[in-house]
VOSE-499638 format. One record per residue: residue in one letter; z, y, x negated of N, C-alpha, C in turn. Coordinates in steps of 0.2 Angstrom, whole numbers, padded with zeros to 4 digits, always signed. Layout:
aZYXZYXZYX;...
***
This chain:
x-0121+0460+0117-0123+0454+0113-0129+0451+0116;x-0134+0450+0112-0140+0445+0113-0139+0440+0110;x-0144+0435+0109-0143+0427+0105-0151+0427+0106;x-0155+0425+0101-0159+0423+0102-0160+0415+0099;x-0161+0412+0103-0163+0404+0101-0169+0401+0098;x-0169+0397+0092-0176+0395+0091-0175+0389+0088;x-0181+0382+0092-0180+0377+0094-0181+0374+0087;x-0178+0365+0089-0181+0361+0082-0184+0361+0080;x-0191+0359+0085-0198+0360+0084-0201+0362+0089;x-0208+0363+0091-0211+0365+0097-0210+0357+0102;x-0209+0360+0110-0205+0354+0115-0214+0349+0114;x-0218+0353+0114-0225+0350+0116-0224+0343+0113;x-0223+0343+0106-0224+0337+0102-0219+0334+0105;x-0214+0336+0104-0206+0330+0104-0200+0335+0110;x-0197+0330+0112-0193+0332+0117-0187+0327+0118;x-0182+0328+0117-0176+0325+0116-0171+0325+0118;x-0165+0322+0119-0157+0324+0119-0154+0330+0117;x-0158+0332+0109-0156+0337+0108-0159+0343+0110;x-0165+0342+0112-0171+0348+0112-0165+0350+0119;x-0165+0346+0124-0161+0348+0132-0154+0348+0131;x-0151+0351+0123-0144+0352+0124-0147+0357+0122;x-0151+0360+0119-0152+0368+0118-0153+0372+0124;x-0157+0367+0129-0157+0372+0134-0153+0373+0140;x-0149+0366+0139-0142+0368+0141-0137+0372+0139;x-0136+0372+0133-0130+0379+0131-0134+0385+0134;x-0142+0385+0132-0143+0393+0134-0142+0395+0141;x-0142+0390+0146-0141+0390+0154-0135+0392+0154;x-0129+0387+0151-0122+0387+0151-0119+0394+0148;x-0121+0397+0142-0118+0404+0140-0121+0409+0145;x-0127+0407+0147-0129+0416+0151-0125+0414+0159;x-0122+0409+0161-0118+0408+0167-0112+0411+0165;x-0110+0412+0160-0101+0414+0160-0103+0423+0156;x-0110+0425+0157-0112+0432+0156-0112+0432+0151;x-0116+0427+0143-0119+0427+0138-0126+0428+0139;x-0131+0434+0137-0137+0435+0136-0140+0431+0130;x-0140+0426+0133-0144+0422+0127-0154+0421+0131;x-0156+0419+0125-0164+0420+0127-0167+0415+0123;x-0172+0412+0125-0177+0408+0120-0180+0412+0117;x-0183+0412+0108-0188+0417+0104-0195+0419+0107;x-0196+0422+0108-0204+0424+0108-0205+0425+0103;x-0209+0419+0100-0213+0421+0093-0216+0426+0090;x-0218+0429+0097-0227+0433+0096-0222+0441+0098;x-0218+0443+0100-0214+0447+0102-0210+0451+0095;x-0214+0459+0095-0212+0463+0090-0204+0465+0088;x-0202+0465+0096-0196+0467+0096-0189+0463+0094;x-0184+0467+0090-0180+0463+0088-0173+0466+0091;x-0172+0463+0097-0165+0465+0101-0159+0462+0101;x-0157+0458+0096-0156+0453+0097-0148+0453+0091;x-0142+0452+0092-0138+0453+0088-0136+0444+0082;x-0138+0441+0086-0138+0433+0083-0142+0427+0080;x-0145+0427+0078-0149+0420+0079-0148+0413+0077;x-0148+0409+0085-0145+0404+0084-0151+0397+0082;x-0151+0395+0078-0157+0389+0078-0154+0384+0078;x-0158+0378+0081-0156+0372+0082-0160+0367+0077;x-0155+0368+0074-0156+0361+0066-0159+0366+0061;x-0157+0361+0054-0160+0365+0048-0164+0363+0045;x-0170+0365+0043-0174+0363+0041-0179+0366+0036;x-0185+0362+0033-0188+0367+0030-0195+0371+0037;x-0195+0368+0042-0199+0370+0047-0198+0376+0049;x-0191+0376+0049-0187+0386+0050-0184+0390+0043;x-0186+0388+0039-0183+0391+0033-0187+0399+0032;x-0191+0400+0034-0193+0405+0033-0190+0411+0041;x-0188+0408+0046-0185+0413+0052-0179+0412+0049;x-0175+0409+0045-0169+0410+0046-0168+0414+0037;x-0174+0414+0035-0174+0420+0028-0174+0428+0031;x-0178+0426+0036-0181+0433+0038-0175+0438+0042;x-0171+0432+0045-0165+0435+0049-0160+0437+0044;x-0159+0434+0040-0152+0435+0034-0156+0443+0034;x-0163+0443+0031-0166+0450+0027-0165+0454+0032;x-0164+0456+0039-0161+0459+0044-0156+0461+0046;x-0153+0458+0040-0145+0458+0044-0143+0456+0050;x-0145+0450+0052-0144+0445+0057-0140+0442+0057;x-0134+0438+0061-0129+0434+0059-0134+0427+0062;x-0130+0421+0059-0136+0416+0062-0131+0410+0061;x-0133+0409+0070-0130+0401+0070-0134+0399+0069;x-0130+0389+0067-0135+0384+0065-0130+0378+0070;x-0133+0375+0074-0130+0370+0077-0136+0362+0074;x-0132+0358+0071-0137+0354+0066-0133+0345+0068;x-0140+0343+0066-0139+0336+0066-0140+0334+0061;x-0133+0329+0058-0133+0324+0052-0132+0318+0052;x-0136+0315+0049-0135+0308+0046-0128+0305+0045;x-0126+0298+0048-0116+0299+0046-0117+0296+0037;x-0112+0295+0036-0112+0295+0029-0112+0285+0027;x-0116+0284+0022-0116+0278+0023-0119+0276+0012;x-0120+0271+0012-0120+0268+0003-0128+0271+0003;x-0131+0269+0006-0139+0272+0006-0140+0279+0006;x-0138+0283+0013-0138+0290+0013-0136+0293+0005;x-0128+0293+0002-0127+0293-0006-0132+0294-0012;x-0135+0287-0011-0142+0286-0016-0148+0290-0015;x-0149+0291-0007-0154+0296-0005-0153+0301-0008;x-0145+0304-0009-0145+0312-0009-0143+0314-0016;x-0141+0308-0021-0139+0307-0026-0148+0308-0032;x-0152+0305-0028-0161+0303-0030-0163+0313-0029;x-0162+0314-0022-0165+0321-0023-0161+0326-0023;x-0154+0326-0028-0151+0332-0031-0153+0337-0034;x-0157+0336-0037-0161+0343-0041-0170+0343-0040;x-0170+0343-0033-0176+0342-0032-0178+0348-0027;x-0187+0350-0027-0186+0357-0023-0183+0358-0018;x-0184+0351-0014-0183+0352-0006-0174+0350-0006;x-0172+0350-0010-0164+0350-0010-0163+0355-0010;x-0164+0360-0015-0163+0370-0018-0166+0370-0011;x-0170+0372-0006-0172+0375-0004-0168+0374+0004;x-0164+0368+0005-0159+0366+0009-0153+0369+0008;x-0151+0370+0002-0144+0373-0001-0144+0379+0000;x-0150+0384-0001-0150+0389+0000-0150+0393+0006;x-0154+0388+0011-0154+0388+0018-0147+0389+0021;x-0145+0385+0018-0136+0381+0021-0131+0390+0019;x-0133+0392+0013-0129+0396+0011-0130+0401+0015;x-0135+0404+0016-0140+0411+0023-0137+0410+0029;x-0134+0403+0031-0130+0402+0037-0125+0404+0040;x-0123+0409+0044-0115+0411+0044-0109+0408+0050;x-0113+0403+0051-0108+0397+0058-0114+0390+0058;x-0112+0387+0055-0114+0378+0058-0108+0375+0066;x-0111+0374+0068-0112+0368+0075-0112+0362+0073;x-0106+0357+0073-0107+0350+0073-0104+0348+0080;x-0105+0339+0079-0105+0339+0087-0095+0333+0086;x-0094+0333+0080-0088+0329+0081-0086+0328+0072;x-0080+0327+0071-0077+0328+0064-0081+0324+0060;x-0083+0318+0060-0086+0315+0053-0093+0318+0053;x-0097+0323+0057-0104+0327+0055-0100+0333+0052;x-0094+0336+0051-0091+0341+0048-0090+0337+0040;x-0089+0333+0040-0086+0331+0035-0089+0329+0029;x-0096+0328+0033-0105+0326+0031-0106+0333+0027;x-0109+0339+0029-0109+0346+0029-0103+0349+0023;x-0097+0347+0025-0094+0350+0019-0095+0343+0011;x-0095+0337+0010-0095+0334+0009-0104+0335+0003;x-0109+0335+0008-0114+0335+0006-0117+0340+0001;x-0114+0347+0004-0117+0354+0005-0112+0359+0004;x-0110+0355+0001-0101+0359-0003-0101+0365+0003;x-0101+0364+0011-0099+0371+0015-0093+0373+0016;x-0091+0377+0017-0082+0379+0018-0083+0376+0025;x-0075+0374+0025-0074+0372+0032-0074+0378+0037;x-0070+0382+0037-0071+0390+0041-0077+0391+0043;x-0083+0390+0041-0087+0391+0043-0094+0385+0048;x-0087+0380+0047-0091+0374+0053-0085+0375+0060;x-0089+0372+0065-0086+0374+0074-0089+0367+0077;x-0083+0363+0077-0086+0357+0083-0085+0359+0091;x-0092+0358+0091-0094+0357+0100-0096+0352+0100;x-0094+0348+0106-0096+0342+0110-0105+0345+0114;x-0108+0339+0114-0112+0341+0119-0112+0341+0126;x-0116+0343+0131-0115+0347+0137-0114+0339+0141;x-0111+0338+0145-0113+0334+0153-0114+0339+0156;x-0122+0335+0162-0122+0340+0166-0118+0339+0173;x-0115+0345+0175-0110+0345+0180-0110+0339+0188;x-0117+0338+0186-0119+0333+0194-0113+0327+0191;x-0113+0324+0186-0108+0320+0183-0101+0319+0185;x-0098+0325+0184-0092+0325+0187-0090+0325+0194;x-0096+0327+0197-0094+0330+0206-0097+0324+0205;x-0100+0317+0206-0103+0313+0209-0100+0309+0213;x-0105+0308+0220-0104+0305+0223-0108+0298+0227;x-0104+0294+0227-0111+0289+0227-0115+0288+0233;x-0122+0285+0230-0127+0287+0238-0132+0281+0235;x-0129+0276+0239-0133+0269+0239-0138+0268+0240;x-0141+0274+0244-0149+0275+0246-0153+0277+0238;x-0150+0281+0238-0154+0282+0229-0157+0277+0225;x-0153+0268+0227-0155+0264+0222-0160+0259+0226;x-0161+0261+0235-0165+0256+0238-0169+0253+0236;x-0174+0256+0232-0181+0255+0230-0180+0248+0223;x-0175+0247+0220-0172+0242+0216-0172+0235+0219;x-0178+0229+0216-0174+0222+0218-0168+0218+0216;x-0165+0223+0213-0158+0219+0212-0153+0223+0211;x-0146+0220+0211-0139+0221+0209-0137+0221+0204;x-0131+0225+0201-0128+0223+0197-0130+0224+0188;x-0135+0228+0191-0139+0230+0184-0135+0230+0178;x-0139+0231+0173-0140+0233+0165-0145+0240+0164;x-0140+0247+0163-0144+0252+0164-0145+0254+0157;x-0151+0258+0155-0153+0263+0148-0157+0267+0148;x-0155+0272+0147-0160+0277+0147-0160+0283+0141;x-0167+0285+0141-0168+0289+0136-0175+0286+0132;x-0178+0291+0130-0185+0290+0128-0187+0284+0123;x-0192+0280+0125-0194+0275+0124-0195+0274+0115;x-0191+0272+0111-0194+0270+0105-0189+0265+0099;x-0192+0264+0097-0190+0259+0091-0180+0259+0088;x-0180+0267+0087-0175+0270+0085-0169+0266+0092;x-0170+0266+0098-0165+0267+0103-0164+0256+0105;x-0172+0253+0102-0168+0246+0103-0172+0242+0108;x-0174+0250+0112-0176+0244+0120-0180+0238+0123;x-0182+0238+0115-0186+0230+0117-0180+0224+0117;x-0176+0224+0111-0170+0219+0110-0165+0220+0115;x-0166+0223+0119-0160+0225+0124-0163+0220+0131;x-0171+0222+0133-0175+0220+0135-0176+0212+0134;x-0175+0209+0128-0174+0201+0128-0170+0198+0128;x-0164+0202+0125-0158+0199+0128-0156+0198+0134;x-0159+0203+0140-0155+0202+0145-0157+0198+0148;x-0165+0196+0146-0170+0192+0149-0167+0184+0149;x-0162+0182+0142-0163+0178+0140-0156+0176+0144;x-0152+0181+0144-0145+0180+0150-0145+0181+0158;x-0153+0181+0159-0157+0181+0167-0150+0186+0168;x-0151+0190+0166-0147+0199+0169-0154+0203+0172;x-0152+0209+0174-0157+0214+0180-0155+0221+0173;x-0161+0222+0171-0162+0229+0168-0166+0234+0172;x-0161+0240+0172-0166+0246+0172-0167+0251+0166;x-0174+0252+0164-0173+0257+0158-0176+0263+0164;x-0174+0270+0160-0177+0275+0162-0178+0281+0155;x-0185+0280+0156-0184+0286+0148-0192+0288+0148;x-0196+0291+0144-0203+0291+0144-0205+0290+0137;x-0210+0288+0135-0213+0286+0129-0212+0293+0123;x-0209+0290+0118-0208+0296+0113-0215+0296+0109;x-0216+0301+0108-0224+0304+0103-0224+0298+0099;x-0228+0296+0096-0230+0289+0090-0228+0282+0091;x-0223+0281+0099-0218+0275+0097-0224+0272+0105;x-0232+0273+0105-0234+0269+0110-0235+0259+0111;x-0237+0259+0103-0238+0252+0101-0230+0250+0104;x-0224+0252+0102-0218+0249+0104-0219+0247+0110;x-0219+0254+0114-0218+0253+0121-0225+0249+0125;x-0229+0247+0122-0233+0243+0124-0231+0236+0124;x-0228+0235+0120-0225+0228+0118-0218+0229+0122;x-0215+0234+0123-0208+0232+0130-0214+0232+0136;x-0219+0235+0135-0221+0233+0146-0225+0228+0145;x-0228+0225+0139-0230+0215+0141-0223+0211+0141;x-0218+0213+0140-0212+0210+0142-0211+0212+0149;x-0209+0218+0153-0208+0217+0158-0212+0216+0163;x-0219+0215+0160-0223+0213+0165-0220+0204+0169;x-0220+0201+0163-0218+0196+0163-0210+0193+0168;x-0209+0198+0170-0200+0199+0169-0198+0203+0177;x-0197+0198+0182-0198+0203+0190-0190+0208+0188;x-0186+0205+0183-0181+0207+0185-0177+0213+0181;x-0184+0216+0178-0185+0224+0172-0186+0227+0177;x-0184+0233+0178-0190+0238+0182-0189+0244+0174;x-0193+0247+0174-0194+0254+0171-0195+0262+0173;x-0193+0266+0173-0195+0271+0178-0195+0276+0174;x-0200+0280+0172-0200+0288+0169-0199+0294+0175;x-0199+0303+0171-0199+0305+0176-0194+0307+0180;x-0190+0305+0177-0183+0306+0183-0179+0314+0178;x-0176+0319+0184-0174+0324+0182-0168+0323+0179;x-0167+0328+0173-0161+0325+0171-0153+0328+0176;x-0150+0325+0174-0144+0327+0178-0145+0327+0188;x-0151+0325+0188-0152+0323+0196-0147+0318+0200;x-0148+0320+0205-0142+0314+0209-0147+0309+0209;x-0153+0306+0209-0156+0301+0209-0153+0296+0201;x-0152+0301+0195-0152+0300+0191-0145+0298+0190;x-0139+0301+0193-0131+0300+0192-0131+0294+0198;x-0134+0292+0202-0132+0285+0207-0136+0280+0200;x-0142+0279+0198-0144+0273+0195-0136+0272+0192;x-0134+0279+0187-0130+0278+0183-0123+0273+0188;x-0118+0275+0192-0115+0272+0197-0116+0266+0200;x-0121+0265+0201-0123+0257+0203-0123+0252+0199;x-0123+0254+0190-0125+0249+0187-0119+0245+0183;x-0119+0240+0182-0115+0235+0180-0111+0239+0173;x-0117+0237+0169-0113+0242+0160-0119+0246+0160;x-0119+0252+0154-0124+0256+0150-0126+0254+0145;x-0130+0250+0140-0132+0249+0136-0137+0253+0131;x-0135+0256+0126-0140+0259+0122-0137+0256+0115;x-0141+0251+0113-0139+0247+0107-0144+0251+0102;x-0145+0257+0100-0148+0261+0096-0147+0259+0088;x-0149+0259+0084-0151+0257+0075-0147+0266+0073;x-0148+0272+0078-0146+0279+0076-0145+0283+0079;x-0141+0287+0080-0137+0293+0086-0136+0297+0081;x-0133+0303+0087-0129+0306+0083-0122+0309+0090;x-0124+0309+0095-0120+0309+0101-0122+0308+0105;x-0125+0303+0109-0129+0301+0114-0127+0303+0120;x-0129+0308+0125-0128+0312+0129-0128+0307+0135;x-0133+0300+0136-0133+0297+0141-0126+0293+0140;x-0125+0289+0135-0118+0287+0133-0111+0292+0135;x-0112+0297+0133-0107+0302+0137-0106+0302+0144;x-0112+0302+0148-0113+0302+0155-0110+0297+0158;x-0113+0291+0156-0108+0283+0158-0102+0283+0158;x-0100+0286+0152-0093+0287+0151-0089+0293+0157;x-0093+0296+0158-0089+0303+0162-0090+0299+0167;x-0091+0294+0171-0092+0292+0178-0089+0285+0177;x-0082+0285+0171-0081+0280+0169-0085+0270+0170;x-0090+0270+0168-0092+0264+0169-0094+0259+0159;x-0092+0255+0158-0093+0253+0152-0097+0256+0149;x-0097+0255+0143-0102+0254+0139-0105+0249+0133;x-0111+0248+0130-0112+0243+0123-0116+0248+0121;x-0114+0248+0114-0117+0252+0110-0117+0249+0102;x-0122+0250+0098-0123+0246+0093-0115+0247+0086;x-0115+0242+0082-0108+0246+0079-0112+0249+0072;x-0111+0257+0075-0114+0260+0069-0108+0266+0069;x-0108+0270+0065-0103+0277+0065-0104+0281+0072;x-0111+0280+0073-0110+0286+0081-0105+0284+0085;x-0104+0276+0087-0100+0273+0092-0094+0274+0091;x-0090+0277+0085-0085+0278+0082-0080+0284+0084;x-0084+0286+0088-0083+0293+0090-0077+0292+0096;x-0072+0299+0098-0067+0298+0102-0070+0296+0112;x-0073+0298+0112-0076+0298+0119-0078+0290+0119;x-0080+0286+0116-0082+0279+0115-0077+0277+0112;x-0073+0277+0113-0067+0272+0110-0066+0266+0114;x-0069+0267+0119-0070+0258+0126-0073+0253+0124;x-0080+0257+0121-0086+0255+0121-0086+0246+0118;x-0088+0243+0122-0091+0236+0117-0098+0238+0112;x-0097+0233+0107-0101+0234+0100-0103+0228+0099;x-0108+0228+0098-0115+0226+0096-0113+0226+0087;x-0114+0220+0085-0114+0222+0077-0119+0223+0073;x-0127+0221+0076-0131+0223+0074-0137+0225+0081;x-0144+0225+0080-0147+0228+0084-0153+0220+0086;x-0150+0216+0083-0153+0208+0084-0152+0207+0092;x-0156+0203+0096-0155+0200+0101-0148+0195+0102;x-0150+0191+0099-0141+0187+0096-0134+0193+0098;x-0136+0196+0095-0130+0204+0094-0129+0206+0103;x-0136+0209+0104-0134+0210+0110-0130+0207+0116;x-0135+0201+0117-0132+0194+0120-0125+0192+0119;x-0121+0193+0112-0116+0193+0112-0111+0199+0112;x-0112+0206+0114-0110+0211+0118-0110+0209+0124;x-0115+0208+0127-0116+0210+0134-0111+0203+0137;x-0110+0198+0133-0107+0191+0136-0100+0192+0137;x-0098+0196+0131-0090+0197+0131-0088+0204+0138;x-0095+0209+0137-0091+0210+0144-0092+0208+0150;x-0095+0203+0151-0096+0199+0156-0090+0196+0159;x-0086+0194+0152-0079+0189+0152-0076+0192+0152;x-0074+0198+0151-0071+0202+0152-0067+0205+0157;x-0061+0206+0162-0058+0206+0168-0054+0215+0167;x-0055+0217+0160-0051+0223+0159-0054+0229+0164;x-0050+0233+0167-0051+0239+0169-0052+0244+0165;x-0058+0248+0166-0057+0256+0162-0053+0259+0163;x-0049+0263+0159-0047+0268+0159-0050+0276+0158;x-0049+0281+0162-0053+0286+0164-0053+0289+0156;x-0058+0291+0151-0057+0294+0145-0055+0302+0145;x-0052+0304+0145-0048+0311+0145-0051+0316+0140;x-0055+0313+0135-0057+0319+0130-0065+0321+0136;x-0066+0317+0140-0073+0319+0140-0073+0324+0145;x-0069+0329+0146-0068+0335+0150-0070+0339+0145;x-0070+0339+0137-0073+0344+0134-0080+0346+0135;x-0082+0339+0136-0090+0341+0140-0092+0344+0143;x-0091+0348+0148-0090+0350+0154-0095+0355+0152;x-0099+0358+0156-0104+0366+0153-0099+0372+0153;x-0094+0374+0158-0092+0380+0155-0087+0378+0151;x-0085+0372+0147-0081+0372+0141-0085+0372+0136;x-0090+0371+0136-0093+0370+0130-0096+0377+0129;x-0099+0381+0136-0103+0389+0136-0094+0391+0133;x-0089+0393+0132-0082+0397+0131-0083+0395+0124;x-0082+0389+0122-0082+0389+0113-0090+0390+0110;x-0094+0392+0114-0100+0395+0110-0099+0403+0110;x-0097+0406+0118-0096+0414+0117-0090+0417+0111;x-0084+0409+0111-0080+0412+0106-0082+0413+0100;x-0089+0407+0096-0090+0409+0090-0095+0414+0090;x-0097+0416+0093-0103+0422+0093-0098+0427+0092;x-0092+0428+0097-0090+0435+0099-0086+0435+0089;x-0085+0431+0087-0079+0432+0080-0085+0433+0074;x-0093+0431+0075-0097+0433+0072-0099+0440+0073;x-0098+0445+0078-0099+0451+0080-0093+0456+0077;x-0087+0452+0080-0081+0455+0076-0080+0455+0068;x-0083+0450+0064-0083+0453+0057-0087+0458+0054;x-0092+0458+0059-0096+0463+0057-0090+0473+0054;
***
């Protein structure tokens, strides 16, 4: 059994939470003896028993035409939108339009969808008339530094302060971190963000570094590896995790917090709905006001976490085991 894997987009442009769970499953299945592979574009050879692509689109419509016309079997591991009065109207507006037929047909060429928790299943069948039999919820990956952590006070020397306000994740309009950034300001709280500039979201993040220029008590820091032990202390040192986002779809930083059980605040959107975030403080909009009145309640707050139990599914070889098992039952219908 081979896999061959082909991205959302090229990483050159954009690179994200989802781009680095792709290369995490591929790590994770070829560890438990899954030969999986990233595509060579340019490579004649077709060795390959599966093709697994990440997300659907019309950007792949044509590799995932080509693979059906090979008798290929093909995963789709996909991100959706949760379902909302707008979404509806959207999808109601472009019902009989090309780029709808040409999604439906894609959807149909598909022989396993990947969602990451029950209501993107329910999106998928709901949307895209799918059978359920042929959707598979997998959680996304924590990286294992997470669970073995252990804390190393030295990792955070270089910080002027305690007690922080942590967020991480690529700098853009979508995730908040200006309003996160003013709120804390405004409750003389200590933030650390750590993420790099997303492609087109420079103007934002120019306008959060004239705020933290002003602000001794923002640090910002890119560059840091993921799942690094410099990166699992920031997370342990810090007060709460805040990713008061406007849009998720399982936030992998938010998962992490949670595996090393320490708070969270997260925006009240359907992401935050999810079982792993059932602790989480909510923000009811993505307003400064909102956050400020997240962050205060946990502040007043004297409750213990309770360690969350579902977030063992996370784990890399739980998650590599239910990706070998949907490839191997795709091999067997053959």
């Amino acid at each position: 059994m081979k896999i061959s894997n082909y991205p959302n987009q090229p990483h050159c442009f954009a690179f994200g939470g989802f781009d680095m769970q792709m290369l995490n499953v591929i790590k994770a299945v070829n560890k438990i003896g899954v030969n999986a592979v990233k595509m060579d574009v340019w490579s004649r050879e077709r060795d390959f028993n599966i093709l697994h692509v990440w997300n659907v689109t019309p950007y792949n419509y044509h590799v995932i035409s080509w693979a059906k016309k090979s008798n290929i079997k093909i995963v789709a591991t996909v991100l959706f939108p949760y379902s909302s009065f707008i979404l509806w109207l959207k999808y109601y507006k472009n019902l009989f339009t090309k780029q709808m037929k040409i999604a439906k047909q894609i959807h149909n060429m598909v022989d396993k969808f990947v969602v990451l928790n029950e209501s993107q299943s329910k999106m998928l069948i709901r949307y895209y008339n799918i059978d359920k039999n042929k959707i598979e919820i997998i959680p996304n990956i924590i990286n294992e530094n997470f669970y073995l952590a252990v804390n190393d006070s030295l990792a955070v020397k270089d910080l002027a302060f305690n007690n922080y306000v942590l967020c991480t994740g690529n700098i853009s309009s979508r995730k908040n971190q200006l309003n996160l950034a003013k709120a804390v300001t405004e409750l003389n709280l200590s933030l650390l963000l750590i993420g790099n500039i997303l492609e087109g979201e420079e103007a934002y993040a120019k306008e959060l570094q004239l705020l933290i220029n002003k602000n001794k008590n923002i640090i910002w820091k890119t560059e840091i590896q993921e799942g690094s032990n410099e990166l699992v202390n920031y997370y342990i040192n810090c007060k709460i995790f805040a990713l008061p986002s406007y849009e998720e779809t399982q936030p992998i930083s938010a998962l992490e917090a949670i595996c090393l059980n320490k708070p969270i605040l997260l925006q009240n959107k359907e992401y935050a709905k999810q079982k792993y975030f059932n602790c989480a403080y909510l923000c009811k909009d993505g307003s400064v006001a909102s956050i400020k009145e997240g962050l205060l309640k946990f502040l007043k707050d004297e409750n213990t976490l309770l360690p969350n139990l579902h977030i063992e599914e996370c784990r890399q070889e739980s998650v590599a085991y239910k990706y070998k098992e949907l490839y191997d039952s795709l091999l067997i219908e053959e």
